[in-house]
C-alpha positions as CSV (number, residue, x, y, z in Angstrom):
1,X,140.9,35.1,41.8
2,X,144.3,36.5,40.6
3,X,147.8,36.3,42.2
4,X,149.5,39.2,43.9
5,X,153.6,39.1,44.3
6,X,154.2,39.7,48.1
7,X,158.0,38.7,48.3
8,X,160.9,37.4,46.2
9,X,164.2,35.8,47.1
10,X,167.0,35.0,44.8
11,X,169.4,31.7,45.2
12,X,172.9,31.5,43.7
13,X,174.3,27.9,43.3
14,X,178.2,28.4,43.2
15,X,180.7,26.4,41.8
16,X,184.1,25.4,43.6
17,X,186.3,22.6,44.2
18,X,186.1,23.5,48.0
19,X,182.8,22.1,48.4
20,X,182.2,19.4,49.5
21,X,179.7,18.4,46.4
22,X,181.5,21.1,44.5
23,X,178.3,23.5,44.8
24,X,177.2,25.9,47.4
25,X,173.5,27.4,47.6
26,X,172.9,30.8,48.8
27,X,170.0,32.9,49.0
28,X,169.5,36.0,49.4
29,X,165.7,37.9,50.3
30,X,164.2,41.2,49.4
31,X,164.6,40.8,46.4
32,X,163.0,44.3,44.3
33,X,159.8,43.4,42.2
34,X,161.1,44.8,39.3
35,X,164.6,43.4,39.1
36,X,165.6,42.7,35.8
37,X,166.9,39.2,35.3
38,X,170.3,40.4,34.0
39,X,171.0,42.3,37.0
40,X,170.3,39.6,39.3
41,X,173.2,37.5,36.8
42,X,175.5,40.4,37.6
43,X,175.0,40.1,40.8
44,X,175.6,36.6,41.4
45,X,178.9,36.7,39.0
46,X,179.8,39.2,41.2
47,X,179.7,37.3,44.2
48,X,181.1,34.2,42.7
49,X,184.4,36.4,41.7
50,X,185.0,37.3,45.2
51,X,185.0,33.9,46.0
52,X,186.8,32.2,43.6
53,X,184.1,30.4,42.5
54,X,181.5,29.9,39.2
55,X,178.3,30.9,38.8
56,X,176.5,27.7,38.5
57,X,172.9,28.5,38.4
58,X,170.5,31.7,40.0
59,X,167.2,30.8,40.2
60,X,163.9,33.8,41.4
61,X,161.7,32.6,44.1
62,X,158.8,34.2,44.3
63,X,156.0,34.2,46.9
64,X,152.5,35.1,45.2
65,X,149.1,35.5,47.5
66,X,146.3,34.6,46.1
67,X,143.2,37.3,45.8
68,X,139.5,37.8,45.3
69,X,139.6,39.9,41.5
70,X,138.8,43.6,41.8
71,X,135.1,44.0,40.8
């Protein structure tokens, strides 16, 4: 049996005072398979400057099917 990638998502925790626990979660789907992990920081600084906010954590989610191996 081996694992096979069939989707990722990526979720940004921001930073602000304006929430109400000080940290907002957002996630964000299609995600490319070979996204490189630095990108996906730039991207979620780049968010976070828009609004005002930090970058408090990015975390990949992926979804992985599981297969019969190839004989």
């Amino acid at each position: 049996m081996n694992f096979e990638l069939t989707e990722q998502s990526i979720q940004f925790t921001f930073g602000n005072k304006k929430y109400k626990s000080g940290l907002k979660n957002r996630s964000f789907k299609n995600v490319s398979k070979d996204a490189q992990a630095d990108a996906l920081q730039n991207v979620g600084k780049a968010i976070a400057g828009l609004q005002d906010d930090s970058l408090a954590d990015a975390i990949l989610i992926q979804r992985r099917r599981i297969v019969e191996a190839a004989e």
